[in-house]
C-alpha positions as CSV (number, residue, x, y, z in Angstrom):
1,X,161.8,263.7,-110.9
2,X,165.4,263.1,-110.8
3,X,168.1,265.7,-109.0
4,X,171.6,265.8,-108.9
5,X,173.4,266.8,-105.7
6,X,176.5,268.3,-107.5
7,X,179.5,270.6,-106.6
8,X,182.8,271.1,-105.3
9,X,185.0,268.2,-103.3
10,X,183.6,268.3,-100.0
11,X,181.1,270.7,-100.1
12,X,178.5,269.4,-97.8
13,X,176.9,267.5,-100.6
14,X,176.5,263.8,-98.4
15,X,176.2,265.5,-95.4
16,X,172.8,267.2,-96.8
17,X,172.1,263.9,-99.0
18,X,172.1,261.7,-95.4
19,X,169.5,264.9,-94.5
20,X,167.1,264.2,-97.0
21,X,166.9,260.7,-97.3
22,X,168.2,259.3,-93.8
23,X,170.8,257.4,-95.0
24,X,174.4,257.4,-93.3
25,X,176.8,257.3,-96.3
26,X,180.5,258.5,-94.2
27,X,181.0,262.2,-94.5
28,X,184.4,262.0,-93.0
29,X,186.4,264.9,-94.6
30,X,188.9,262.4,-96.1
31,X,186.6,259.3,-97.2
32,X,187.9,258.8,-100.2
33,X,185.2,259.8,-103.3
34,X,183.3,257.0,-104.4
35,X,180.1,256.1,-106.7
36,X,176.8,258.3,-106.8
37,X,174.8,257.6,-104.3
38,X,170.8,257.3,-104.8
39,X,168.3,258.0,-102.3
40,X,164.3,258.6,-102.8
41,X,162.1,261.1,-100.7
42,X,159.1,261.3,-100.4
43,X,156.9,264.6,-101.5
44,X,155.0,265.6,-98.1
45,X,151.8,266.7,-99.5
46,X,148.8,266.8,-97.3
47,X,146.1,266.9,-99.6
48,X,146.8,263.0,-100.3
49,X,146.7,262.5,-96.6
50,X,143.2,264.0,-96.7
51,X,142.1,262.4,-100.0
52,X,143.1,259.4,-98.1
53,X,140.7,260.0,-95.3
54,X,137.6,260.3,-97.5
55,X,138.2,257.8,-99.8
56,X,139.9,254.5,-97.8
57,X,141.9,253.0,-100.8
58,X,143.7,250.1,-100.7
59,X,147.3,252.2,-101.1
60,X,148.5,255.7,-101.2
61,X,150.7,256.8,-103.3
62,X,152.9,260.2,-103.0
63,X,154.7,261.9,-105.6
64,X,158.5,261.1,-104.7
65,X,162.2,262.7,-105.9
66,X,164.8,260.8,-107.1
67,X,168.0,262.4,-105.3
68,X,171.3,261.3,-106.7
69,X,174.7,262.5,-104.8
70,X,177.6,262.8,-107.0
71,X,181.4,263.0,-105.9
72,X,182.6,266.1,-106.4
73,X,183.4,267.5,-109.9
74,X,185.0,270.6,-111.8
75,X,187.9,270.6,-108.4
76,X,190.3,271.8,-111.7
77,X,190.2,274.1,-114.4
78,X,189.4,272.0,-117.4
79,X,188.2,269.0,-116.3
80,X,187.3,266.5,-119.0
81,X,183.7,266.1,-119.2
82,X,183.2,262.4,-120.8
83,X,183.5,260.5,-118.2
84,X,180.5,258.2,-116.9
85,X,180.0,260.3,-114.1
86,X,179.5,263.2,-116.1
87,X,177.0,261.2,-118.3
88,X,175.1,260.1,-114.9
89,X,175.1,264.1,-113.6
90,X,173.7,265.1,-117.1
91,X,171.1,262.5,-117.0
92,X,168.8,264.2,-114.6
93,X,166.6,266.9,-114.5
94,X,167.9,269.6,-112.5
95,X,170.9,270.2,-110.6
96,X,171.3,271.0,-107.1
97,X,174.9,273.1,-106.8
98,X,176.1,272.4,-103.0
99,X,178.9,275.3,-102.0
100,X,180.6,275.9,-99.1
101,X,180.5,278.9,-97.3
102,X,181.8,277.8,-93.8
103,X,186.0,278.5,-93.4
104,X,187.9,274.8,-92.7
105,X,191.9,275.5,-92.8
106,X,192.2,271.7,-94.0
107,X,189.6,271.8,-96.9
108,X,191.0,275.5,-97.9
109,X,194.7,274.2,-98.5
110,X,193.2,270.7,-100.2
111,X,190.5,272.4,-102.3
112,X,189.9,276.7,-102.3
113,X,188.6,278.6,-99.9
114,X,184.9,279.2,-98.8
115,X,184.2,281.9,-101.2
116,X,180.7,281.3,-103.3
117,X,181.0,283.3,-105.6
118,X,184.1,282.4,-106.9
119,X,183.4,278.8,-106.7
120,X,179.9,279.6,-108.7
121,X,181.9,281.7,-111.4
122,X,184.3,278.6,-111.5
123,X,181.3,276.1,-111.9
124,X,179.7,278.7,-114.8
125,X,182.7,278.6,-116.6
126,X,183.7,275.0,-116.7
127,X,180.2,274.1,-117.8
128,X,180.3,276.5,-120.3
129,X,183.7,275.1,-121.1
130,X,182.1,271.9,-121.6
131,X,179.2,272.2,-123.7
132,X,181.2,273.8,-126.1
133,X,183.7,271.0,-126.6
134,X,180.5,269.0,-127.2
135,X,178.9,271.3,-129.4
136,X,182.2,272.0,-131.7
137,X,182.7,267.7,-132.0
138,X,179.2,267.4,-132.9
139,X,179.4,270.4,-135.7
140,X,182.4,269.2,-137.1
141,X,181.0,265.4,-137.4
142,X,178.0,267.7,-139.4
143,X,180.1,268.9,-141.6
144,X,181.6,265.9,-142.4
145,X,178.7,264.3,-143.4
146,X,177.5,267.0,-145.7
147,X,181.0,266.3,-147.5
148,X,179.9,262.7,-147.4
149,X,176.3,264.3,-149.5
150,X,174.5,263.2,-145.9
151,X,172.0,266.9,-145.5
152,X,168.8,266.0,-144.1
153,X,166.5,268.5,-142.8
154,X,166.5,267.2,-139.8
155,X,170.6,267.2,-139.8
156,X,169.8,270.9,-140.6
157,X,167.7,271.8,-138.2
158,X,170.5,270.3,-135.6
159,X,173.2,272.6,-137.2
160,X,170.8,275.5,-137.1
161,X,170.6,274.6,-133.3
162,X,174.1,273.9,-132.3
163,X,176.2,277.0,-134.0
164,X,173.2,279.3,-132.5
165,X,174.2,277.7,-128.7
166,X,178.1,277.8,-129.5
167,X,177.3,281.4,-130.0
168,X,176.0,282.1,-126.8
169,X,178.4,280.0,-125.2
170,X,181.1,281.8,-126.8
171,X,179.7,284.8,-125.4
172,X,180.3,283.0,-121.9
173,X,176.1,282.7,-121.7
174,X,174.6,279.6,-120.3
175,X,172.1,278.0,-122.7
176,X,169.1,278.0,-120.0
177,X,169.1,281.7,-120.9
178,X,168.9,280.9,-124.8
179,X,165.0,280.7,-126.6
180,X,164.8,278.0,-128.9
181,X,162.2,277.2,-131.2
182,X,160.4,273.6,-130.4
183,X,161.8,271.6,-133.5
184,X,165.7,272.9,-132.0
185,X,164.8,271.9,-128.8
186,X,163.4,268.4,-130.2
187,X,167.0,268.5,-132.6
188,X,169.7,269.2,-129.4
189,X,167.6,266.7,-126.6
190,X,169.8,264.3,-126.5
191,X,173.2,266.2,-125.9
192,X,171.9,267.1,-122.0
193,X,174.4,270.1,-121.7
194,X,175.5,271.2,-118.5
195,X,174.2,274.7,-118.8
196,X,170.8,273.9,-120.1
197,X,170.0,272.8,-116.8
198,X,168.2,274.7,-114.0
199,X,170.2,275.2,-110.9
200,X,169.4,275.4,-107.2
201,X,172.4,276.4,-105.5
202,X,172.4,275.3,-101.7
203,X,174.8,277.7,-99.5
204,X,176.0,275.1,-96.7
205,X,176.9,276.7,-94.1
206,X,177.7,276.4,-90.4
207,X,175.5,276.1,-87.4
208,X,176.7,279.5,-86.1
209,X,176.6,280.7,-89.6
210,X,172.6,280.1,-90.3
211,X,171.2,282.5,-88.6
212,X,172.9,285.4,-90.3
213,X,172.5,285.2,-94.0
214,X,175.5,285.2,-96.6
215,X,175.9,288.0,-98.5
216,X,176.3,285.8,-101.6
217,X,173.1,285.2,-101.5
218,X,171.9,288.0,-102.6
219,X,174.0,288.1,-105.5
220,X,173.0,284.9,-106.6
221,X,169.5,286.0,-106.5
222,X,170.3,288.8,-108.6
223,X,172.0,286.3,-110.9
224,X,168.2,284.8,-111.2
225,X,169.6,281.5,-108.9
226,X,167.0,280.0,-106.6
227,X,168.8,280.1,-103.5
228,X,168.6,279.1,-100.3
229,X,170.9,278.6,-97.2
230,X,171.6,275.8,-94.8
231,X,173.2,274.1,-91.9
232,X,174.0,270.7,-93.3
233,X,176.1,269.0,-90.6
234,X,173.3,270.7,-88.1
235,X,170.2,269.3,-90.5
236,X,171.9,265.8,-90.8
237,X,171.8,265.8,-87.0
238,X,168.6,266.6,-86.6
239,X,167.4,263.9,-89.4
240,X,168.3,261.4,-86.6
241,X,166.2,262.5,-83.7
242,X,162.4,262.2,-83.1
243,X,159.4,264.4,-84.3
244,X,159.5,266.2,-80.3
245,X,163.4,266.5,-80.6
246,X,163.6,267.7,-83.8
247,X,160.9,270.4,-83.3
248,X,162.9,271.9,-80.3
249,X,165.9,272.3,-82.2
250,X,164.5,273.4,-85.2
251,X,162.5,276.3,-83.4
252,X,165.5,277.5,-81.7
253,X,167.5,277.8,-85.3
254,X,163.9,279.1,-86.4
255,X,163.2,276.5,-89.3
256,X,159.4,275.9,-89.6
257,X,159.7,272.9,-91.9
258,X,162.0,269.4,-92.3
259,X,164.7,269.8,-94.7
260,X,163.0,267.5,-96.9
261,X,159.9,269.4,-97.2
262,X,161.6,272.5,-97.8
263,X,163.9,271.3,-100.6
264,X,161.1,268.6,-102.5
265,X,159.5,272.3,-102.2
266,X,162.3,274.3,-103.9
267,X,163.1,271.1,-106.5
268,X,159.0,271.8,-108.0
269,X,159.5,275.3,-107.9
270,X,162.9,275.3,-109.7
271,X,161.5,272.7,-112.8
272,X,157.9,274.6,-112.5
273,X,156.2,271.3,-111.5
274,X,152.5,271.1,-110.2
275,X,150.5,268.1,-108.6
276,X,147.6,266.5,-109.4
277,X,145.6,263.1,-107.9
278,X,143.3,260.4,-109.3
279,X,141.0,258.9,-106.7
280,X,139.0,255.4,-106.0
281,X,138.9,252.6,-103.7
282,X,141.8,250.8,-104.9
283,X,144.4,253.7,-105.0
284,X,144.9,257.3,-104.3
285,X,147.9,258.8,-106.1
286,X,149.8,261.8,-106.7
287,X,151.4,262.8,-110.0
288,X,153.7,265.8,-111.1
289,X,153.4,267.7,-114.2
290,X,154.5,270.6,-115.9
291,X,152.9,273.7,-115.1
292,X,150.9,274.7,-118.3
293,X,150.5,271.2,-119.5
294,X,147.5,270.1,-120.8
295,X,145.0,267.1,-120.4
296,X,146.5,264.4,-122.8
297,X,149.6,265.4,-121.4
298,X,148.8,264.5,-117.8
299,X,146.9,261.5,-119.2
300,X,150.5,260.0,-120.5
301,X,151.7,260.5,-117.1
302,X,149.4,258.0,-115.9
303,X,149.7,255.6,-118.9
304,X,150.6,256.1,-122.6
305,X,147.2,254.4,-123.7
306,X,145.3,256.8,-121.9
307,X,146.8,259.9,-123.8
308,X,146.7,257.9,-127.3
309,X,143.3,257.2,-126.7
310,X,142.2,260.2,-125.0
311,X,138.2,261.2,-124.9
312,X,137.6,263.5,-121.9
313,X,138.5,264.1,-118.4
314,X,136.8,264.0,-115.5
315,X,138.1,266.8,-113.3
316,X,137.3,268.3,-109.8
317,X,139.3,270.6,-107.4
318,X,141.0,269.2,-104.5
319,X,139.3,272.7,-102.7
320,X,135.7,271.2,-103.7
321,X,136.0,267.9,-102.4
322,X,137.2,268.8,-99.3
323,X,134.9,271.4,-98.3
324,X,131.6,269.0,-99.9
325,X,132.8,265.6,-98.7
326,X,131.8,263.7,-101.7
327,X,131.2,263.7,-105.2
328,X,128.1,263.2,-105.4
329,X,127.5,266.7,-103.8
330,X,129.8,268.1,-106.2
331,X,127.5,266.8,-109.2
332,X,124.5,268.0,-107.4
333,X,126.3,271.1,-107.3
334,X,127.7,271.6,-110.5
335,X,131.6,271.1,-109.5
336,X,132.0,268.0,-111.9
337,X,133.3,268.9,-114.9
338,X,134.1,267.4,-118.0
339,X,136.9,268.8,-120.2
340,X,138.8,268.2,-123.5
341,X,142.2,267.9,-124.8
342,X,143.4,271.3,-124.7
343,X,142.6,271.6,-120.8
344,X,145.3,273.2,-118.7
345,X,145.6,271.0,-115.8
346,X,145.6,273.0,-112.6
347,X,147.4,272.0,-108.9
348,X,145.0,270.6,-107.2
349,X,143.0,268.7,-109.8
350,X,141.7,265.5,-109.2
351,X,141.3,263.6,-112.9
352,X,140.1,260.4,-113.9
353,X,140.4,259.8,-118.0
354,X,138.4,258.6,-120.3
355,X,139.8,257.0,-123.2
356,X,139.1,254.3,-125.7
357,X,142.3,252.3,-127.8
C-alpha cells in the first residue's frame, strides 16, 4: 500500500510524517520545500503476534504502508499539474489531505488562513481543474487519430470513458463519485487522475485545540470524507518518548492508540483493505487484499504462479486456531476447509494454495 501525505504549504504534513515513521525530517516553518520523503510503517496487527507464538517460524512478517510526504501543492489557483511531483503524488493509492486548522499570523499572510473548508473547496477544484486538462489533451489526441483512420475498439472504449468523466468534471464532480463499467476502468488506468482517488483528510490541529472537535468536521463527514483530527506537533513529540511516557500523555489528551495504529487503521478502511496470513515453520506473514476479492486473487498476492496455476485453498479462521491450538484439532473438528476459485477471502483467513504450473 502506498499513501501520499499531500496538501497545503505547511500544513502539518512532516510534522505528522516524523509521527508515523520516527524520522526527524526539519519541520521548521521556513525550511525551504524539498523532495518527497518516504518512510514505511509497520501494520500493528496482533493476530500475527499470536500466529507467531503457536507456530515459531523462522521470520515474521507484517503487512506494512508505504507513506510518502510530498511538499506542498495547489498553494495557487491553477497550478500546472505535469510536473514530476505531480506524477509521484498520482502514483499512489490513496491520498492523505493534511489541513490546517490551528491560526499562525506568519503562515496566514504567507499562505491563507486556517479555514478547512475553504482550503478543501480550493483542493476539490484544482483537482478537478486538472484532470480535465488531461482528459481534453488526451480526447483531442483521439480525434486526431481517427482523422489519421486509427479507431480501434479499444481506442473507443477509451473515448467512451473519457468524454463521460469530462462530463462529470464539468459538472465540478469528482470522478471517485462516477460508476464505470470494468472495460472503462481497464481503458482510463493509466491516467491516475487526481479525483479518482480516495481521500482521508487529517484536520491538524493544536494541542489546545484536540480536545474540542472542529466544526469542519462534520461537514466533511457529510461530504462522505473519512475524517479525523489531530495534534501533529503534540503526536510528533510524543513519537520520541518511551512506551511508560507516551502512555501518560496520551491518557491525559485521551488517545487510546499510537498515531500509527490509528492512521494504518483509517488507510485500510479508506481503500477497503482486509488481512489475511499463511502459516509454517519458516515464515508467518501477513498480506492485504481487497475486501471482496476472491481466492486466485489473494493467491497472486503471494506469487503470480500460484494464481496461474491455481487448484484449491486451504483455508482456516484466525478465530479457530486460536481457540483449538492446532490444526490438527481443527481437522478433527471439521474447521479445515478446502475451497475453490470463486472463494471470497475473509479477514482473518489463514490460506495456504495449492497450485500446479
Amino acid at each position: 500500500m502506498k499513501i501520499a501525505l499531500i496538501g497545503p504549504p505547511k500544513s502539518g504534513k512532516t510534522t505528522i510524517f516524523n509521527a508515523l515513521t520516527g524520522q526527524d525530517i526539519p519541520v521548521d516553518k521556513y525550511s525551504p520545500a524539498g523532495d518527497a520523503n518516504i518512510g514505511i510503517v509497520q501494520v500493528t496487527d496482533e493476530r500475527i503476534t499470536r500466529l507467531s507464538e503457536l507456530y515459531k517460524p523462522k521470520k515474521t512478517i507484517y503487512a506494512n504502508i508505504e507513506f510518502h510526504d510530498f511538499p506542498g501543492i495547489f498553494a495557487t489557483e491553477g497550478e500546472e499539474a505535469e510536473s514530476l511531483t505531480f506524477s509521484g503524488i498520482k502514483s499512489c493509492e490513496a491520498f492523505v489531505l493534511v489541513l490546517r486548522s490551528y491560526p499562525d499570523d506568519e503562515l496566514d499572510q504567507l499562505y491563507s488562513d486556517a479555514e478547512p473548508l475553504k482550503m478543501l473547496a480550493h483542493f476539490e477544484d484544482e483537482m478537478i481543474l486538472s484532470d480535465m486538462v488531461i482528459a481534453e489533451k488526451r480526447l483531442e489526441k483521439i480525434e486526431l487519430g481517427y482523422k489519421r483512420g486509427v479507431k480501434t475498439a479499444a481506442v473507443q472504449i477509451e473515448e467512451k470513458a473519457l468524454r463521460r468523466i469530462l462530463e462529470h468534471l464539468q459538472e465540478n464532480k469528482s470522478i471517485r463519485d462516477l460508476s464505470l463499467h470494468p472495460d472503462e476502468e481497464k481503458a482510463i488506468r493509466g491516467f491516475q487522475f487526481f479525483s479518482s482517488k480516495p481521500i482521508l483528510i487529517l484536520l491538524n490541529t493544536s494541542e489546545e485545540g484536540y480536545k474540542n472537535p472542529h466544526p469542519a468536521l462534520d461537514e466533511f463527514a457529510r461530504k462522505g470524507y473519512l475524517t479525523n483530527q489531530i495534534a501533529g506537533k503534540f503526536e510528533q513529540e510524543l513519537s520520541a518518548l518511551n512506551s511508560d511516557e507516551a502512555e501518560m500523555f496520551m491518557e491525559d489528551m485521551g488517545i487510546s492508540q499510537s498515531i500509527r495504529d490509528r492512521i494504518t487503521m483509517l488507510c485500510y478502511q479508506l481503500l477497503g483493505q482486509i488481512s489475511f496470513f499463511t502459516v509454517g515453520e519458516d515464515e508467518v506473514r501477513a498480506w492485504t487484499v481487497t475486501k471482496g476479492s476472491n481466492a486466485v486473487i489473494a493467491a497472486g498476492k503471494i506469487h503470480s504462479d500460484l494464481a496461474r496455476g491455481f487448484i484449491r485453498a486451504e483455508c482456516f479462521a484466525y478465530d479457530a486456531i486460536t481457540e483449538h491450538g492446532s490444526e490438527k484439532h481443527l481437522k478433527e473438528k471439521g474447521l479445515f476447509r478446502l475451497e475453490g476459485k470463486d472463494y471470497i477471502v475473509q479477514d482473518g483467513d489463514i490460506l495456504s494454495i495449492r497450485f500446479n504450473v
